[in-house]
Kinemage of the C-alpha trace (Angstrom):
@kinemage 1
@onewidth
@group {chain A} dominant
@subgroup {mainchain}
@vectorlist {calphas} color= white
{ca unk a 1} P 92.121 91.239 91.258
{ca unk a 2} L 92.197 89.049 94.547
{ca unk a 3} L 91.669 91.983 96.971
{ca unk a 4} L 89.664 89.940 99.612
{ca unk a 5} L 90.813 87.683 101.364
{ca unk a 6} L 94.301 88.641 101.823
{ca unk a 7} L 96.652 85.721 100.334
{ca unk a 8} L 100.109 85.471 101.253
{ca unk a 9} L 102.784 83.180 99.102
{ca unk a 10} L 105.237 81.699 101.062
{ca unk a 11} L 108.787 80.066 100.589
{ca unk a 12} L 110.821 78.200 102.437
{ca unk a 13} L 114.415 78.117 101.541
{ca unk a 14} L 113.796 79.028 97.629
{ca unk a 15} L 116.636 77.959 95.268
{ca unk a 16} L 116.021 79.171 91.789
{ca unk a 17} L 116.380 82.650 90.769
{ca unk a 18} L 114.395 82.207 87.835
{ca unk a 19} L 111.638 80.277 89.820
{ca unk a 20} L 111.787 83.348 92.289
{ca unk a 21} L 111.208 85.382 89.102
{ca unk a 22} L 108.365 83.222 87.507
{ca unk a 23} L 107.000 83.026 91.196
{ca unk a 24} L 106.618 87.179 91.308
{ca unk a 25} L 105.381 87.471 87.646
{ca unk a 26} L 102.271 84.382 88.373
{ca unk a 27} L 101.325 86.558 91.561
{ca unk a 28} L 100.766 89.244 89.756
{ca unk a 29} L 98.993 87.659 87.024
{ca unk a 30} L 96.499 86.711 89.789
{ca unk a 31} L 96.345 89.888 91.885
{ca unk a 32} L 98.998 88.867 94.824
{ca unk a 33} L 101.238 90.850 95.490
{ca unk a 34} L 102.571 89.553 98.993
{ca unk a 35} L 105.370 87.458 98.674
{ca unk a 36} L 106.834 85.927 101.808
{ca unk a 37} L 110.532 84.009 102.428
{ca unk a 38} L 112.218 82.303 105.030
{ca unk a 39} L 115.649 81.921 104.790
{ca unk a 40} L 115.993 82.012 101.073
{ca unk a 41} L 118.952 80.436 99.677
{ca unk a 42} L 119.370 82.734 96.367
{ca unk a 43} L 119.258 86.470 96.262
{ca unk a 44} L 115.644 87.448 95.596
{ca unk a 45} L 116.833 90.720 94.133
{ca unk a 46} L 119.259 88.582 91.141
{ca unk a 47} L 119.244 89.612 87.527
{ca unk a 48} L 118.330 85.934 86.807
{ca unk a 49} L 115.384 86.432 88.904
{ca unk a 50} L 114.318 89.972 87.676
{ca unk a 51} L 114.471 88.589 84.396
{ca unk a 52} L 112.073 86.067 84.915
{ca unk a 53} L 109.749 88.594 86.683
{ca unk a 54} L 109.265 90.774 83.776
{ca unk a 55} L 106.932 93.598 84.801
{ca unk a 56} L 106.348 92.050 88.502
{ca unk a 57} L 109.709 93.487 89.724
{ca unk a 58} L 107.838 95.057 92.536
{ca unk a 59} L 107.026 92.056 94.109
{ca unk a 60} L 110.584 90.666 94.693
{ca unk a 61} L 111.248 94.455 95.882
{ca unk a 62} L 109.125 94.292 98.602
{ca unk a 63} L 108.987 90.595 99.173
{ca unk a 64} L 109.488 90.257 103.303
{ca unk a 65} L 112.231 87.723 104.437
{ca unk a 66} L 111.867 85.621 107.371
{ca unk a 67} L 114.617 83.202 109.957
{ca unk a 68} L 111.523 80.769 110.296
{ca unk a 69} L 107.942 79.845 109.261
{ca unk a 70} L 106.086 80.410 112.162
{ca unk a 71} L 107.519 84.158 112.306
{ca unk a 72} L 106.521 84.247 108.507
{ca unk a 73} L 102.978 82.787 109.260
{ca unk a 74} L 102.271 84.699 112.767
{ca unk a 75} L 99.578 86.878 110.990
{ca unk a 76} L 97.792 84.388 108.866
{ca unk a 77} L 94.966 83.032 109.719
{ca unk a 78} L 95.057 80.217 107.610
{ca unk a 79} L 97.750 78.769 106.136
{ca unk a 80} L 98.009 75.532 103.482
{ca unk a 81} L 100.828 74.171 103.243
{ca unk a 82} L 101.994 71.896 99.829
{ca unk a 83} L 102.939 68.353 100.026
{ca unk a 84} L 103.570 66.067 97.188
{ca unk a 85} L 104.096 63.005 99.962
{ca unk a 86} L 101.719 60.652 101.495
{ca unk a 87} L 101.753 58.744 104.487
{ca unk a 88} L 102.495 59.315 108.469
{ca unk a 89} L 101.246 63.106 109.691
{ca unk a 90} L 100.610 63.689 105.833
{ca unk a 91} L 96.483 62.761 106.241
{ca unk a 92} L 93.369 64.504 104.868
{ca unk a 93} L 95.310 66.229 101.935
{ca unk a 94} L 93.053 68.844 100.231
{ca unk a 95} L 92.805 68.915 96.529
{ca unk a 96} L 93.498 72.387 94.763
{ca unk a 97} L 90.437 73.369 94.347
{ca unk a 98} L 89.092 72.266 98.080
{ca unk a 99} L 91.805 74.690 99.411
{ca unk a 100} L 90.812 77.625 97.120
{ca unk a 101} L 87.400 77.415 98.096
{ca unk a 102} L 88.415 77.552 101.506
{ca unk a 103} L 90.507 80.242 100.922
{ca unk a 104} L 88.540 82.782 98.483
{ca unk a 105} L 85.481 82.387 101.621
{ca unk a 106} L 87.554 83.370 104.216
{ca unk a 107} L 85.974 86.628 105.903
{ca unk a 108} L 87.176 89.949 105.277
{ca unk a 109} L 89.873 91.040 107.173
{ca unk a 110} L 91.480 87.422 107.795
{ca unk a 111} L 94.989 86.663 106.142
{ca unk a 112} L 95.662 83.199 103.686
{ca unk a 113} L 98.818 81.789 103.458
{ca unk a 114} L 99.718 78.886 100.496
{ca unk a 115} L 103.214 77.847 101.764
{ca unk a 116} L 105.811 76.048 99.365
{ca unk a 117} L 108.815 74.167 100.071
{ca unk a 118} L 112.464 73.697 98.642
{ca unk a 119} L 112.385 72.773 94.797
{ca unk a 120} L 114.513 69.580 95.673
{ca unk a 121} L 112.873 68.338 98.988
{ca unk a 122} L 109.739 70.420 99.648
{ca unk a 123} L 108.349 71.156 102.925
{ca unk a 124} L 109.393 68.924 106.506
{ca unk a 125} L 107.160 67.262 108.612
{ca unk a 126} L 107.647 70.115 111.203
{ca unk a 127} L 107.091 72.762 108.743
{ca unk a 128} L 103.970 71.230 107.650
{ca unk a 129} L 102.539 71.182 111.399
{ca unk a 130} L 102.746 74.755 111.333
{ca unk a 131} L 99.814 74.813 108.819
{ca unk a 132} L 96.551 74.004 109.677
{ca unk a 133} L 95.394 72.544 106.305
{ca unk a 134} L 97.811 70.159 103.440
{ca unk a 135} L 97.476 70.500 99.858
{ca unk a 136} L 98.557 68.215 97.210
{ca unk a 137} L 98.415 68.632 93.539
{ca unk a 138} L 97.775 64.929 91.600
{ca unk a 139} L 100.527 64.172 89.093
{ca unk a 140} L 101.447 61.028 87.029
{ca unk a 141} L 103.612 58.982 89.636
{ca unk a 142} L 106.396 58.805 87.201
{ca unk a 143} L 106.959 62.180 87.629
{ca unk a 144} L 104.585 63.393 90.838
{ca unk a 145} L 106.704 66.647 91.862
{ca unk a 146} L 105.774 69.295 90.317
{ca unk a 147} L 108.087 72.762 89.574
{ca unk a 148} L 107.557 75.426 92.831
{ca unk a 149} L 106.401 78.105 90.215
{ca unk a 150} L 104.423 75.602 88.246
{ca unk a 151} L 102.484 74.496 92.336
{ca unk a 152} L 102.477 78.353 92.686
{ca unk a 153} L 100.262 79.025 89.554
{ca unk a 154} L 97.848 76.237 89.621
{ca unk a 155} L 96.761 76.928 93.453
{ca unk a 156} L 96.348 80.503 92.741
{ca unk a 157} L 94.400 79.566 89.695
{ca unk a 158} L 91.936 77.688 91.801
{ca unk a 159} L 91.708 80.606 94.157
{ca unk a 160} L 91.137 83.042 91.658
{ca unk a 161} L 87.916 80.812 90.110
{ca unk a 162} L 86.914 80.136 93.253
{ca unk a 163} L 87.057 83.834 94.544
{ca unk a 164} L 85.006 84.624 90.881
{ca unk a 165} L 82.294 82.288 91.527
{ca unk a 166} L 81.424 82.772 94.696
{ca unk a 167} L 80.050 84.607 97.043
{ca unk a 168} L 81.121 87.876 98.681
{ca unk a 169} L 83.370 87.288 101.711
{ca unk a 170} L 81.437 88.718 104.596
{ca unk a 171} L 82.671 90.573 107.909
{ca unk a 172} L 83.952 88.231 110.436
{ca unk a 173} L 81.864 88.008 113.571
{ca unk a 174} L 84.214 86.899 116.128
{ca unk a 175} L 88.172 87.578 115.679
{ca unk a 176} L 90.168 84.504 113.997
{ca unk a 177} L 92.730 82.702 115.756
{ca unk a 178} L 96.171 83.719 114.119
{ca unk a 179} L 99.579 81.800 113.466
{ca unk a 180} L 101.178 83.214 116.051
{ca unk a 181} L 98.314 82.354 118.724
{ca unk a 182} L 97.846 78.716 117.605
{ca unk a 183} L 101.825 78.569 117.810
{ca unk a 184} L 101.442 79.682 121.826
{ca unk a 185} L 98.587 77.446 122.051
{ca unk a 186} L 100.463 73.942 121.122
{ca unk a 187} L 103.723 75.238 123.160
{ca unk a 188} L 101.216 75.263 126.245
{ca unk a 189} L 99.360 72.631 125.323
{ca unk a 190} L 102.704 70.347 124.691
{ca unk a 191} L 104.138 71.235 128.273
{ca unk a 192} L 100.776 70.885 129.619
{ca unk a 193} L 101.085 67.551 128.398
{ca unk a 194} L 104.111 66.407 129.305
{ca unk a 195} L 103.718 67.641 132.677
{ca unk a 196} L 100.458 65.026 133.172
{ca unk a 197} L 102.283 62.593 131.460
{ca unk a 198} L 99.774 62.553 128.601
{ca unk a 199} L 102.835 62.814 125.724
{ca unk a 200} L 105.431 60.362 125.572
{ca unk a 201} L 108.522 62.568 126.797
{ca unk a 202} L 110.458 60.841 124.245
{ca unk a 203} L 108.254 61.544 120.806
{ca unk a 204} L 105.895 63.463 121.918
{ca unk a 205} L 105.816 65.246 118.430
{ca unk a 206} L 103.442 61.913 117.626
{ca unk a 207} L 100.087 63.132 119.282
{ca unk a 208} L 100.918 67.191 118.868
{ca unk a 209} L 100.665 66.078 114.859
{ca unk a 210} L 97.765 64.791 115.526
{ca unk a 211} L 96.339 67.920 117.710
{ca unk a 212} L 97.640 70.585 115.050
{ca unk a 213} L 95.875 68.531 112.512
{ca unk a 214} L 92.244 68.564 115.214
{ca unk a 215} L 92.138 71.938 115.988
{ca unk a 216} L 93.889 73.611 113.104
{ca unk a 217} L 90.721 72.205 110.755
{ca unk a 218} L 88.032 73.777 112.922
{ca unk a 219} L 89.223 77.170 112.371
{ca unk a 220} L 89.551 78.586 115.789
{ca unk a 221} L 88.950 82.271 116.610
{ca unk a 222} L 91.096 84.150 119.247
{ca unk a 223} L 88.639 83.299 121.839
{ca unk a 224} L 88.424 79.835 121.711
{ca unk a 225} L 92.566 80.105 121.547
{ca unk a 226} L 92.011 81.610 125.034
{ca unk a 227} L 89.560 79.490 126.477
{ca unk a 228} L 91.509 76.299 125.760
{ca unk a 229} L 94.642 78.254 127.227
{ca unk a 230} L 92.460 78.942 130.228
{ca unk a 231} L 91.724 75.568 130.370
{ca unk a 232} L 95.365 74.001 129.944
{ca unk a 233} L 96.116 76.697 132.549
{ca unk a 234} L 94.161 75.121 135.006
{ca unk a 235} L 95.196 71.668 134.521
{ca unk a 236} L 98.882 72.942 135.031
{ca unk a 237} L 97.929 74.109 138.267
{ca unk a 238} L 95.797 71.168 139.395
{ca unk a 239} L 98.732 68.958 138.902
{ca unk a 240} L 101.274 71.429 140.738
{ca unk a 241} L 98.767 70.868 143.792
{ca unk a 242} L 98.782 67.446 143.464
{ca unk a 243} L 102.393 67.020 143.412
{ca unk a 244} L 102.784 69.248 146.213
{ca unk a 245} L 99.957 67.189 148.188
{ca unk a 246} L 102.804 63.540 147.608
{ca unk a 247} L 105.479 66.047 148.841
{ca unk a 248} L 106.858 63.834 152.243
{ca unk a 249} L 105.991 66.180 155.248
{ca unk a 250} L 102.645 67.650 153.460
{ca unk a 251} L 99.994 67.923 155.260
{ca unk a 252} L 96.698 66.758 154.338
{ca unk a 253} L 93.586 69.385 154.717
């Protein structure tokens, strides 16, 4: 059983009732039993699906649904998201069992996430900036996209080996930064931004990719998220002064 860390499976906008149902029964093959979707596009409850499920009914039951993946990943302290593509904002792609090693040696008490996309287009560019970490699985190129339930099974495979030969997970010392705080970190940090005229105002999604990717692979805890809020805090009022100071009629002390 996979009792420690917490993992979390996550899907965005599933479409197969039986892949919903092979999903639930590979979870609990492995121990998981926390099955996460955002905006699903089949009923997760559908004969087709319990079918598949077999004696892993429960977890379609109680899977949680979501209206968006940050809300889904707000809790998790680490979250992987899958990508089959290459290229632009798709750099430094973990293999399987990189991830799960990450993963199966996070501390006690922290929350995983492995996050799927649709079976016909996978995950977007913006819903892979919510993770801090990519994944992709290798695959002959005449056929490199692999079945969601088939993705499902082979990363919590890796976890599960790496979780058995490994060591212990130990107590965290400091509180890790979570979804939700890294999410209120890059909406300050992106105004922030802006405001100095650091981001071009018309992509300025260009260098935030490249900021989720920096600080989402050191692993931040909730006190670092609040010292580099403190600091983006500061700069926001440094440059209100300083536009205040060019005001015409200002004077200067």
């Amino acid at each position: 059983m996979l009792l420690s860390p917490a993992i979390s499976v996550v899907l965005v906008e599933s479409q197969g009732g039986r892949n919903l149902g092979a999903i639930a029964r590979v979870m609990k093959n492995f121990g998981v039993a926390d099955l996460r979707l955002v905006r699903p596009r089949v009923g997760h409850r559908s004969p087709e699906a319990c079918r598949m499920a077999v004696r892993s009914v429960e977890i379609l039951e109680q899977a949680a649904l979501f209206e968006s993946l940050p809300a889904a990943l707000a809790d998790c302290h680490l979250a992987v998201g899958t990508t089959r593509r290459f290229g632009r904002y798709r750099d430094n792609l973990l293999l399987p069992a990189e991830a799960a090693a990450m993963v199966a040696t996070l501390p006690m008490g922290q929350r995983a996430a492995l996050v799927f996309g649709r079976e016909d287009k996978g995950l977007t560019t913006e819903e892979l900036d919510c993770c801090q970490r990519l994944l992709t699985i290798p695959a002959d190129v005449a056929l490199p996209s692999l079945n969601v339930a088939q993705a499902v099974g082979i990363c919590l495979y890796e976890v599960a080996k790496a979780a058995g030969g490994g060591e212990n997970p130990s107590p965290a010392r400091e509180d890790p930064a979570t979804g939700a705080e890294y999410e209120r970190l890059y909406d300050q940090m992106r105004q922030t931004l802006l405001a100095i005229g650091f981001l071009d105002p018309r992509n300025p999604g260009h260098i935030m990719r490249a900021m989720r990717r920096l600080l989402g692979r050191q692993g931040m805890t909730s006190r670092e998220v609040r010292l580099l809020r403190g600091l983006l805090s500061q700069v926001d009022w440094l440059e209100r002064e300083g536009r205040a100071a060019r005001q015409p009629g200002r004077k200067q002390g």
